[in-house]
C-alpha positions as CSV (number, residue, x, y, z in Angstrom):
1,X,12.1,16.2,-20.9
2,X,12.3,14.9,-17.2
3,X,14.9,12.1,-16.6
4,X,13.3,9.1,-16.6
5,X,13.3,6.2,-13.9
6,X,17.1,4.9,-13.0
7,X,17.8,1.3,-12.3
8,X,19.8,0.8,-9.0
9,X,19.8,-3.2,-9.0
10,X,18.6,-5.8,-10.9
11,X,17.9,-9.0,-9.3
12,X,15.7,-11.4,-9.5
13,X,16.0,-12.0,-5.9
14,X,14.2,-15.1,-3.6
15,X,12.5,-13.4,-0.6
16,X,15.7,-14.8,1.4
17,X,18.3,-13.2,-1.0
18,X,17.2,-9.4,-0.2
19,X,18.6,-8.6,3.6
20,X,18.7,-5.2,5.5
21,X,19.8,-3.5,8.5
22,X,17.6,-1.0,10.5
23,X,19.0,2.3,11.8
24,X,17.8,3.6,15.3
25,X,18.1,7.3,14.2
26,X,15.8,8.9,11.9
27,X,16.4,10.8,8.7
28,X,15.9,14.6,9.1
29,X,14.6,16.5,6.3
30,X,15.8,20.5,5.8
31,X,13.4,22.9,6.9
32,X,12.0,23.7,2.4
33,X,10.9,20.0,2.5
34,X,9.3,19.5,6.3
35,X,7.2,22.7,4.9
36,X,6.4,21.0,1.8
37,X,5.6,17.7,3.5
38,X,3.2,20.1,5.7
39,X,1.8,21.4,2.8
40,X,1.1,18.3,1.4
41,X,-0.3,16.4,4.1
42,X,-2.9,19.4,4.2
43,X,-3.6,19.4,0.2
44,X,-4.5,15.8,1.6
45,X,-6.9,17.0,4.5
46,X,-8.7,20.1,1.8
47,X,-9.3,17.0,-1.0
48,X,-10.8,14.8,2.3
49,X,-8.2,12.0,1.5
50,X,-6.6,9.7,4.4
51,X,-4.4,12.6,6.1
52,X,-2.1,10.1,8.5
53,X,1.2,11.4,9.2
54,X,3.7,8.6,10.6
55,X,7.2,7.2,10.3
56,X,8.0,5.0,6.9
57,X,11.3,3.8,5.2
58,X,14.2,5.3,3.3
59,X,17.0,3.8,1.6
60,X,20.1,5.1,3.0
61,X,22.8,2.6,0.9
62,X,22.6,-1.0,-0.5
63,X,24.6,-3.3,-2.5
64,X,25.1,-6.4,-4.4
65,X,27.3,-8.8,-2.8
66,X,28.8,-11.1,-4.6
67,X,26.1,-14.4,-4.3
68,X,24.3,-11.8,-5.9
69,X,22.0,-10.9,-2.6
70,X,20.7,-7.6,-2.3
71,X,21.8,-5.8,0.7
72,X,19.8,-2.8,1.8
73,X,20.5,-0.1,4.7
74,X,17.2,1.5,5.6
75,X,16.4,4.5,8.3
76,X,13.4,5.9,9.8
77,X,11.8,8.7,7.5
78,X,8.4,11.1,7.6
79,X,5.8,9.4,5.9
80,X,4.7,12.6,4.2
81,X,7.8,13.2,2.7
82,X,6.7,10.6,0.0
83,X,4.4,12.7,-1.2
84,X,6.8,15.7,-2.6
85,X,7.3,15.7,-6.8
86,X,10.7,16.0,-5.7
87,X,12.7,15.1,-2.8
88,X,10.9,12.4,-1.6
89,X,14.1,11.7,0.3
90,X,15.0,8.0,-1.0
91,X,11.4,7.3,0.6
92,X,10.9,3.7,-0.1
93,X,7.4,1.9,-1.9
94,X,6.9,-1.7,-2.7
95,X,5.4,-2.3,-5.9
96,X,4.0,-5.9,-6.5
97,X,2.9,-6.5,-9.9
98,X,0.8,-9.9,-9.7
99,X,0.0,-12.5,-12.7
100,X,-2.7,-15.2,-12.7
101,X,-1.9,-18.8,-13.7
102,X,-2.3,-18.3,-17.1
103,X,0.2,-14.9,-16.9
104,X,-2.7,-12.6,-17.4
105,X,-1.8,-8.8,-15.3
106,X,-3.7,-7.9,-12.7
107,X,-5.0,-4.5,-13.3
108,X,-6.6,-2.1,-10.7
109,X,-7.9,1.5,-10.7
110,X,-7.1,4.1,-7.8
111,X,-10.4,5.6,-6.4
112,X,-10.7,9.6,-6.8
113,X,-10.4,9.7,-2.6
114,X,-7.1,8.4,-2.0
115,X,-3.5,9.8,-1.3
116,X,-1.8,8.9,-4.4
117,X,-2.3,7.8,-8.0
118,X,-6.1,8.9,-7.3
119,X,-8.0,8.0,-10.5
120,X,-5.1,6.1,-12.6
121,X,-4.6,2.4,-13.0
122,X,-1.7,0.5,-11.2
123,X,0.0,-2.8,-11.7
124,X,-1.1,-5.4,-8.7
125,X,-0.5,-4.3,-5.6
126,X,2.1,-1.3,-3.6
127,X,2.5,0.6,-0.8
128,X,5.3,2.4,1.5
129,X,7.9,0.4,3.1
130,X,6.8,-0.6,6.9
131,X,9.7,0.4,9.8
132,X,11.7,-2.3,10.1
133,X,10.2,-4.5,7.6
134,X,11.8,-6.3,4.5
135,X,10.5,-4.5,1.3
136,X,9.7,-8.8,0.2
137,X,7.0,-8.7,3.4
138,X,6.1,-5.1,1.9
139,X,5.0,-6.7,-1.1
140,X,3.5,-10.0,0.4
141,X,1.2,-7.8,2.9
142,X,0.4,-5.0,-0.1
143,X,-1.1,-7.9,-1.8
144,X,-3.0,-9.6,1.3
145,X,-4.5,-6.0,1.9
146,X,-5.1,-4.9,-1.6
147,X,-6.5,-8.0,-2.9
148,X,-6.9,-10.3,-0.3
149,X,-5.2,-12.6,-2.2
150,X,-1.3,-14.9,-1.7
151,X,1.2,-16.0,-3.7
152,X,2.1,-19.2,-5.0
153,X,5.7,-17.9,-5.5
154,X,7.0,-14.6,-5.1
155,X,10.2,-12.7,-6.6
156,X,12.5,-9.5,-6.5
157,X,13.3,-8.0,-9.6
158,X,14.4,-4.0,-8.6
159,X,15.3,-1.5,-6.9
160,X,14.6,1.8,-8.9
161,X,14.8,5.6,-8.3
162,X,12.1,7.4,-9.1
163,X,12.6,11.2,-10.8
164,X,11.0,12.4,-7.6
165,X,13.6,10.5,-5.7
166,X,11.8,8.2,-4.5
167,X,13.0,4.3,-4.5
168,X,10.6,1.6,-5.5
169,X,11.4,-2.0,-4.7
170,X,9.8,-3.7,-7.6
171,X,8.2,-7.9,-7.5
172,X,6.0,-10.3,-8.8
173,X,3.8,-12.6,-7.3
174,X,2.5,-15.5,-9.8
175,X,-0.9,-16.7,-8.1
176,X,-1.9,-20.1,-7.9
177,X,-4.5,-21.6,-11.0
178,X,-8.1,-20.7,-9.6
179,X,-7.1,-17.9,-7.3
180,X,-9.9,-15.1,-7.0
181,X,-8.8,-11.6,-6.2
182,X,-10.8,-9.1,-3.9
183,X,-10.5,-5.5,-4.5
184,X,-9.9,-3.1,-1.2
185,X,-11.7,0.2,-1.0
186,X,-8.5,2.1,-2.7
187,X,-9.8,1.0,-5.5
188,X,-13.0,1.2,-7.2
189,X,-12.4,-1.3,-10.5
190,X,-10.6,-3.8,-11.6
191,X,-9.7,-5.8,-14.7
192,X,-7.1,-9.3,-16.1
193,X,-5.0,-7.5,-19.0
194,X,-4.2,-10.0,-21.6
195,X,-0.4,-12.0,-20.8
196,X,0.6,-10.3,-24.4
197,X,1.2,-6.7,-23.5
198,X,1.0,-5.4,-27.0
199,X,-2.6,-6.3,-26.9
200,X,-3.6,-4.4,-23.4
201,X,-7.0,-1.8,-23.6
202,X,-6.3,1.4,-24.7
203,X,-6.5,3.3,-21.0
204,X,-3.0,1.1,-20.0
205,X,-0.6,4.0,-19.3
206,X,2.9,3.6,-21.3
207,X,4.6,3.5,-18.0
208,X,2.5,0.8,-17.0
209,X,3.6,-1.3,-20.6
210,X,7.4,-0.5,-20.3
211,X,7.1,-2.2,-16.3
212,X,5.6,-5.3,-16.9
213,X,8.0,-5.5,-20.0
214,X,10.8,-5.1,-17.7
215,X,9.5,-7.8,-15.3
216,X,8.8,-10.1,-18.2
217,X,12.7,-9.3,-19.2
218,X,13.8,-10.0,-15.5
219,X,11.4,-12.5,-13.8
């Protein structure tokens, strides 16, 4: 069995209690992953998915200082490298998971065309980690983009590594009573799960249960 997801931090964290530094130099890969990112990026080009090659964010250290702020020390990293099963290099993603006024789940479904998760349903809203951006502004824009929507209030709960080593920073957004939601092209349906996970449809992944358990245990 494949180790599972491990837990780095724990917050919750207001938007002004996570901080970070930016390096000027860039992470370099070894020359096994820069072929696999190549390799990637070109599975991307044969399946006519978006291809773009760029510059993203990896977490190099962090900490918890003793207010409890999160402290995070992020370099300049290929994009692609994000998209390797393993070694993603402590690549950083935002994931947002959003809840309505009445603490229903915002549900959406990845279309077949794009780059990751193609075809599987996601929690709210995610995305890689901007250059020099906070990973809170990651998930504030993710959710602007994805589902032209804001927050009424927005929160840090994580910072987890991933089995293919990537590091997700994990949130919630609460929306405010009679927000409407508007779904970008990434995906192609969407749906409100019930605020009682135990009674979610059937096609709600496990992995997809266990998180918004863990945000209703955090947040």
């Amino acid at each position: 069995m494949s180790p599972g997801p491990t837990i780095l931090a724990r917050g919750p964290w207001a938007p002004d209690e996570v901080r970070y530094t930016w390096a000027a130099e860039p992470f370099v890969a070894d020359r096994e992953q820069t072929d696999a990112a190549d390799a990637a990026i070109q599975a991307l080009k044969d399946h006519d998915s978006p291809s773009h090659d760029g510059v993203s964010t990896r977490l190099a250290a962090h900490h918890v200082d003793a207010e409890g702020r999160l402290h995070l020390e992020l370099e300049p990293v290929r994009w692609a490298l994000r998209l390797l099963p393993e070694g993603a290099s402590r690549s950083m993603t935002g994931q947002c998971v959003v809840r309505d006024h009445d603490g229903r789940w915002l549900a959406g479904r990845r279309a077949d065309w794009v780059a990751t998760w193609a075809g599987r349903w996601t929690l709210g809203a995610g995305g890689a980690v901007d250059p020099d951006e906070s990973p809170m502004h990651t998930l504030e824009r993710e959710l602007q983009e994805e589902w032209s929507v804001r927050a009424e209030r927005l929160q840090g709960l994580s910072l987890v590594l991933l089995p293919s080593d990537m590091v997700m920073f994990v949130g919630v957004a609460w929306l405010p009573a009679g927000a409407e939601v508007t779904r970008d092209p990434e995906h192609d349906l969407h749906e409100w799960w019930p605020a009682d996970v135990d009674a979610w449809p059937d096609h709600a992944e496990p992995t997809l249960r266990g998180m918004a358990r863990a945000v209703q245990d955090l947040s």
